[in-house]
C-alpha positions as CSV (number, residue, x, y, z in Angstrom):
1,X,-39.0,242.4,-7.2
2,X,-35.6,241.4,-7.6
3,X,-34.0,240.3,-3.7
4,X,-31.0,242.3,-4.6
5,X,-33.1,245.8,-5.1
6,X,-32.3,247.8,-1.8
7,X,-35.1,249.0,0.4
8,X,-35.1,251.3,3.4
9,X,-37.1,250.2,6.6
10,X,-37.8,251.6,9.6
11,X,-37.8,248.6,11.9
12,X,-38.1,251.1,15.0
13,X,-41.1,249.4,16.8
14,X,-42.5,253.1,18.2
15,X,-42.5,254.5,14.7
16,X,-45.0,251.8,13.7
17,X,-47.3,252.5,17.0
18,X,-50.3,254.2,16.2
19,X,-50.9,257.7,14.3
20,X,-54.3,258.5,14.3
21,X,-55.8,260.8,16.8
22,X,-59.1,260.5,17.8
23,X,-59.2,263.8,20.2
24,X,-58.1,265.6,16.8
25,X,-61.1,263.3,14.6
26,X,-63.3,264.3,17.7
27,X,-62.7,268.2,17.5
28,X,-62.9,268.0,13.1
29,X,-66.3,266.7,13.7
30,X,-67.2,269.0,16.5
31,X,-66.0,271.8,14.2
32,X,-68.6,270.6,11.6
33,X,-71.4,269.4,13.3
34,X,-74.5,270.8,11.7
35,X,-73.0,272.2,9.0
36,X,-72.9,270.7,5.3
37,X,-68.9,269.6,5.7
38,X,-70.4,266.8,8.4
39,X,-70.3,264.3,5.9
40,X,-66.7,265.3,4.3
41,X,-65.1,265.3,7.3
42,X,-67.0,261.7,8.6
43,X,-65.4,260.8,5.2
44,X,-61.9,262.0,5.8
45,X,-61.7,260.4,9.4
46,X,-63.3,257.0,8.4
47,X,-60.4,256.8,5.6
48,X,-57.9,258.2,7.6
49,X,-58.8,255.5,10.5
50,X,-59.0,252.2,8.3
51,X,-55.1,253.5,6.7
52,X,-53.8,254.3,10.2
53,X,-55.2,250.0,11.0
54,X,-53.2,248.7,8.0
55,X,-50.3,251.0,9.2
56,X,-50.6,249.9,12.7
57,X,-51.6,246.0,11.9
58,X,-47.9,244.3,11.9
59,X,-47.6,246.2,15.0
60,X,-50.7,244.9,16.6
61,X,-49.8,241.5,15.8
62,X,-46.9,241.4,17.3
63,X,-48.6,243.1,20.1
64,X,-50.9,240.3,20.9
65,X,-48.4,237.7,20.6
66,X,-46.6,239.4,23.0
67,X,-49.6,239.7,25.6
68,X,-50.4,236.9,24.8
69,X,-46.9,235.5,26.0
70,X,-47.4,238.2,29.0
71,X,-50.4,236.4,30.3
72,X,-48.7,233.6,30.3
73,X,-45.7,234.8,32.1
74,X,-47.9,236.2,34.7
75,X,-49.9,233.2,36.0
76,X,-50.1,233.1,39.4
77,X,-48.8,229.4,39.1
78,X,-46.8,229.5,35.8
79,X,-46.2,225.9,33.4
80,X,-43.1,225.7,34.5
81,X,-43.2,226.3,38.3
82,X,-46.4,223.3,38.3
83,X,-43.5,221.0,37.2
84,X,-41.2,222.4,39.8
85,X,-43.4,222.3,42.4
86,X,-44.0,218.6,41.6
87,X,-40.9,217.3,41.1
88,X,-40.0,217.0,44.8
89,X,-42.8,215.5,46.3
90,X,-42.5,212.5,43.5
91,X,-39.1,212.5,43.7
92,X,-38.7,212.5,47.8
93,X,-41.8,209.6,47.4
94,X,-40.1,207.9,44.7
95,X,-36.1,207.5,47.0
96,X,-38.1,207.1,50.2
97,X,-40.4,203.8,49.2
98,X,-38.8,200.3,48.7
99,X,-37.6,200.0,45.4
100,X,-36.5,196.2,43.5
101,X,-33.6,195.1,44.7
102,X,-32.4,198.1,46.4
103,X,-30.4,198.2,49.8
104,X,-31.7,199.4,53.1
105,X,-28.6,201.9,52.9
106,X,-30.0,203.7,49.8
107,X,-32.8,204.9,51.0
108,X,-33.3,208.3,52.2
109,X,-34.0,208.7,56.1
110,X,-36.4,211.1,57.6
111,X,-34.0,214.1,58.3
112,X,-32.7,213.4,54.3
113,X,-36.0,213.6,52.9
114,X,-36.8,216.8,55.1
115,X,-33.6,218.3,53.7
116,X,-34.4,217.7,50.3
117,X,-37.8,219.2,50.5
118,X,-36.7,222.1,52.5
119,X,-33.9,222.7,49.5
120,X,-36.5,222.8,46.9
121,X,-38.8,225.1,48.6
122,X,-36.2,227.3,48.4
123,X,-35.5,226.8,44.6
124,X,-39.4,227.2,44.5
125,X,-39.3,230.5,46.2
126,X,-36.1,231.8,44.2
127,X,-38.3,230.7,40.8
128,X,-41.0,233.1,41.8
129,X,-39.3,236.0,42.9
130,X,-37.3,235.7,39.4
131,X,-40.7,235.2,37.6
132,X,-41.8,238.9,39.2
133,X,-38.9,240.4,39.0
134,X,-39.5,244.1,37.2
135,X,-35.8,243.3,35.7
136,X,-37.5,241.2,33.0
137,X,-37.2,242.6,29.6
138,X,-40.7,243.5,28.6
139,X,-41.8,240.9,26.0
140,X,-43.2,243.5,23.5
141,X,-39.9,244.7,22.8
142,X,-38.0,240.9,22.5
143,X,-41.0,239.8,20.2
144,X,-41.1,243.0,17.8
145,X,-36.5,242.3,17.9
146,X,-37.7,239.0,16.8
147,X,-39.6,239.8,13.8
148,X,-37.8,242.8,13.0
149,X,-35.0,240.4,12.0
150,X,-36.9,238.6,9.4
151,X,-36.8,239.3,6.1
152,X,-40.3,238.7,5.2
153,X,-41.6,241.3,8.1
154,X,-39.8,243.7,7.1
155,X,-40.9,243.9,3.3
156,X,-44.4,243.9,5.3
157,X,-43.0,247.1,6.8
158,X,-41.8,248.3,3.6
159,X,-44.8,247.7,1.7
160,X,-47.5,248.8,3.8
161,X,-46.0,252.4,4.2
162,X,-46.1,253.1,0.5
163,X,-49.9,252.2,1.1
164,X,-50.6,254.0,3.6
165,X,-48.6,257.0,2.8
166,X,-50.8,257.4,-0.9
167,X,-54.1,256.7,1.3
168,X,-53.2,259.2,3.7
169,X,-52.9,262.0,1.1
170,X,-55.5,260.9,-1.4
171,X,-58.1,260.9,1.4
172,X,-57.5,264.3,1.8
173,X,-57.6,265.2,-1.7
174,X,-60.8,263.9,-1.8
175,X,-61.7,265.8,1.1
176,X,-60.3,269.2,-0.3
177,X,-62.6,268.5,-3.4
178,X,-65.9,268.1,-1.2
179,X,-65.4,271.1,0.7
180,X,-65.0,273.0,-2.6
181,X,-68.0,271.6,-4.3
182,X,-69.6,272.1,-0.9
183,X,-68.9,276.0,-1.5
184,X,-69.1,275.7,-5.0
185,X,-72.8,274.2,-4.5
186,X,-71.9,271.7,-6.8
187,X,-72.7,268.9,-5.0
188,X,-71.5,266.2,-8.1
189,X,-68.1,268.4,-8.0
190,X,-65.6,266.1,-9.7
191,X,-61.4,267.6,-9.4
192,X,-60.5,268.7,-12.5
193,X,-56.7,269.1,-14.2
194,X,-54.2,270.3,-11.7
195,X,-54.4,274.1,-12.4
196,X,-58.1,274.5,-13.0
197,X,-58.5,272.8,-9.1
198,X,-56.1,275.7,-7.8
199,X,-58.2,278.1,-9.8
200,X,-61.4,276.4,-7.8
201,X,-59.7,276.5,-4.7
202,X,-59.5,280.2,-4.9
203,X,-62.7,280.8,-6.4
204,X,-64.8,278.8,-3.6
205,X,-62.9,280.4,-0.7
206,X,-63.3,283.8,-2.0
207,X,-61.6,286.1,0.2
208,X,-59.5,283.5,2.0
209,X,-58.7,281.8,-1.4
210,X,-55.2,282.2,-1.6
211,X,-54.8,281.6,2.2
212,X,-56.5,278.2,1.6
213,X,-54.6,277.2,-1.2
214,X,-51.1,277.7,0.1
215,X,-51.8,276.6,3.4
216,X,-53.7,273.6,2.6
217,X,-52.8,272.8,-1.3
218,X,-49.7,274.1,-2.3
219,X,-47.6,273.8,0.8
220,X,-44.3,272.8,-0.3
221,X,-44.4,269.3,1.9
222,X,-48.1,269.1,0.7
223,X,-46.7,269.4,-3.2
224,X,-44.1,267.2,-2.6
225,X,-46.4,264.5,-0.9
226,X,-48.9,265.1,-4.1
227,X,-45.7,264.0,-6.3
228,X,-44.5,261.4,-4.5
229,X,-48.1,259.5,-4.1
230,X,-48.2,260.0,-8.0
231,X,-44.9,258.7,-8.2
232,X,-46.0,255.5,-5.9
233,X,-49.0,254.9,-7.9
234,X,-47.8,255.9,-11.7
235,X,-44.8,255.3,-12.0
236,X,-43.6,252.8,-9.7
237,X,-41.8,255.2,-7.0
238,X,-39.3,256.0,-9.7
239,X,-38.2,259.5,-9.3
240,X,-40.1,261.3,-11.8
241,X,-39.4,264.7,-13.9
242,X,-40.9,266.9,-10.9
243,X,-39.3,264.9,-8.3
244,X,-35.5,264.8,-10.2
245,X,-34.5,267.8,-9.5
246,X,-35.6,267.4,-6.1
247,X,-33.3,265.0,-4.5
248,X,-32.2,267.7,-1.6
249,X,-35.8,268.5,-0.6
250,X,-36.4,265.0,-0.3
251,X,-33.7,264.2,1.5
252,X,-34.6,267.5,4.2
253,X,-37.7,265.8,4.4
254,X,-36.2,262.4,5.6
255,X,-36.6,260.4,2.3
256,X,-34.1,258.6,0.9
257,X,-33.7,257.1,-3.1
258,X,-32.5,253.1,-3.0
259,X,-32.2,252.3,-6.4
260,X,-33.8,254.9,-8.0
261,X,-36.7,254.6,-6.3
262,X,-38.3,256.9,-3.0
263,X,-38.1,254.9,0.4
264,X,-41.6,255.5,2.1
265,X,-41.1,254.8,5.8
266,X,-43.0,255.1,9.1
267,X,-41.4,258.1,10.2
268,X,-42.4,259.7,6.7
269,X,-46.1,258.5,6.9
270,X,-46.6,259.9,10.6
271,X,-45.4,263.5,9.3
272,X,-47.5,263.5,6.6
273,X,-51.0,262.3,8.4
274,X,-49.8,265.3,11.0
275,X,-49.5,268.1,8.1
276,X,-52.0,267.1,6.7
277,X,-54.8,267.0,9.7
278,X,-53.5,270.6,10.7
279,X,-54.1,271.6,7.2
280,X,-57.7,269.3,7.3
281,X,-58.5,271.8,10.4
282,X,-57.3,274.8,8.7
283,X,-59.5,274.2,5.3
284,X,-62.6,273.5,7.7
285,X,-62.4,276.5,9.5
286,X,-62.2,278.7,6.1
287,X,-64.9,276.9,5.0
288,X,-67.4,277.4,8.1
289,X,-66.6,280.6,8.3
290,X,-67.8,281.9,5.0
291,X,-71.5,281.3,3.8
292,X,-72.3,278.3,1.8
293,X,-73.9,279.1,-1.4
294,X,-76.9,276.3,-1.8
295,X,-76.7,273.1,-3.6
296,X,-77.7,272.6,-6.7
């Protein structure tokens, strides 16, 4: 990639924070239990789970450096108050005791050396109360500042949410095409051309076919999340025919072109993973609801 080639990042530290839910994973697979659509959905959420890790791992390692940092910070005797604390009693030993060639006059008397102690058990006191002072910037936001800033974590950032966005919707393509083998009793259902998978989609849910299929398939975010995964994975995130003369959409839906190419970011990943759960829930109802022709 050539350094000059512009890329958009979300460097935001919260929009990198997690985005899977497990209540809403919990409630899928309560929806489904006992039903043939147990092992779809298992499916869908297992996928789902491992994408939301690689979206949340630049995150998380940050994170543990900064707790890491934390528990050090909150020793009860820090590093660097063990050196404070000893510097006075060496140093009040060390100009109290006869030293080579030094004069009577030089040394420190009693009340001196009780002076000097008392003055650094104050500086003592004053380093603790800074060190628990609730003032302190929390680490996990000085340590994410600091990474944010280099060059090299931030194509992380950039990389990992074209990833994670294609995972996200290809997951639950996959999903949409076991449910309607499920309910087509087809249980080696493979998706076929573009059109004939609509016509499927309609077929399977029978009454509720076109419901399903506008809600959960055809969607406009849906369709443009279905063109811009192709676009990530055929054709390099280059606008392509279907996505040219959609350059308003995409920008209504918060993506921007560097370059000629789409900028995937955070913020763009989270919404997609949430439209696309609802719609998860939505397909998974339809299904249950309506008899399940047996496998073949």
């Amino acid at each position: 990639m050539s350094e000059s080639k512009r890329k958009r990042v979300d460097v935001d530290r919260t929009s990198n924070t997690r985005i899977f839910s497990h209540e809403w994973a919990k409630a899928l697979m309560k929806l489904c239990a006992d039903t043939p659509f147990d092992d779809a959905a298992f499916n869908l959420c297992a996928s789902w789970k491992s994408t939301d890790n690689c979206h949340f791992l630049p995150h998380f390692m940050v994170e543990s450096i900064a707790n890491k940092l934390n528990s050090i910070e909150d020793l009860e005797t820090p590093f660097s108050l063990t050196i404070i604390k000893l510097v006075p009693d060496k140093l009040v030993e060390a100009m109290a005791a006869n030293q080579p060639g030094q004069k009577k006059s030089d040394k420190l008397n009693y009340v001196q050396r009780k002076r000097l102690r008392s003055e650094y058990d104050r500086l003592i006191v004053e380093c603790q109360e800074a060190l628990k002072s609730p003032s302190r910037k929390p680490l996990i936001d000085s340590t994410w500042n600091l990474f944010a800033n280099a060059e090299e974590f931030k194509l992380c950032l950039w990389g990992t949410q074209r990833l994670c966005f294609a995972a996200f919707y290809y997951a639950y393509e996959d999903f949409i095409k076991e449910c309607v083998g499920i309910r087509l009793g087809e249980s080696d259902y493979e998706k076929p051309r573009h059109d004939d998978f609509k016509r499927d989609i309609r077929r399977s849910f029978g009454d509720k076919g076109d419901e399903v299929l506008s809600t959960c398939y055809t969607d406009a975010f849906i369709t443009l999340a279905r063109q811009i995964r192709d676009s990530l994975v055929h054709h390099g995130a280059r606008l392509t025919k279907q996505l040219k003369p959609q350059e308003q959409t995409l920008s209504r839906y918060g993506f921007t072109i560097e370059d000629g190419e789409i900028q995937v970011t955070a913020t763009q990943t989270r919404a997609l993973y949430e439209r696309l759960s609802k719609a998860a829930t939505k397909l998974l109802e339809s299904a249950i609801a309506l008899p399940t022709p047996p496998s073949d």
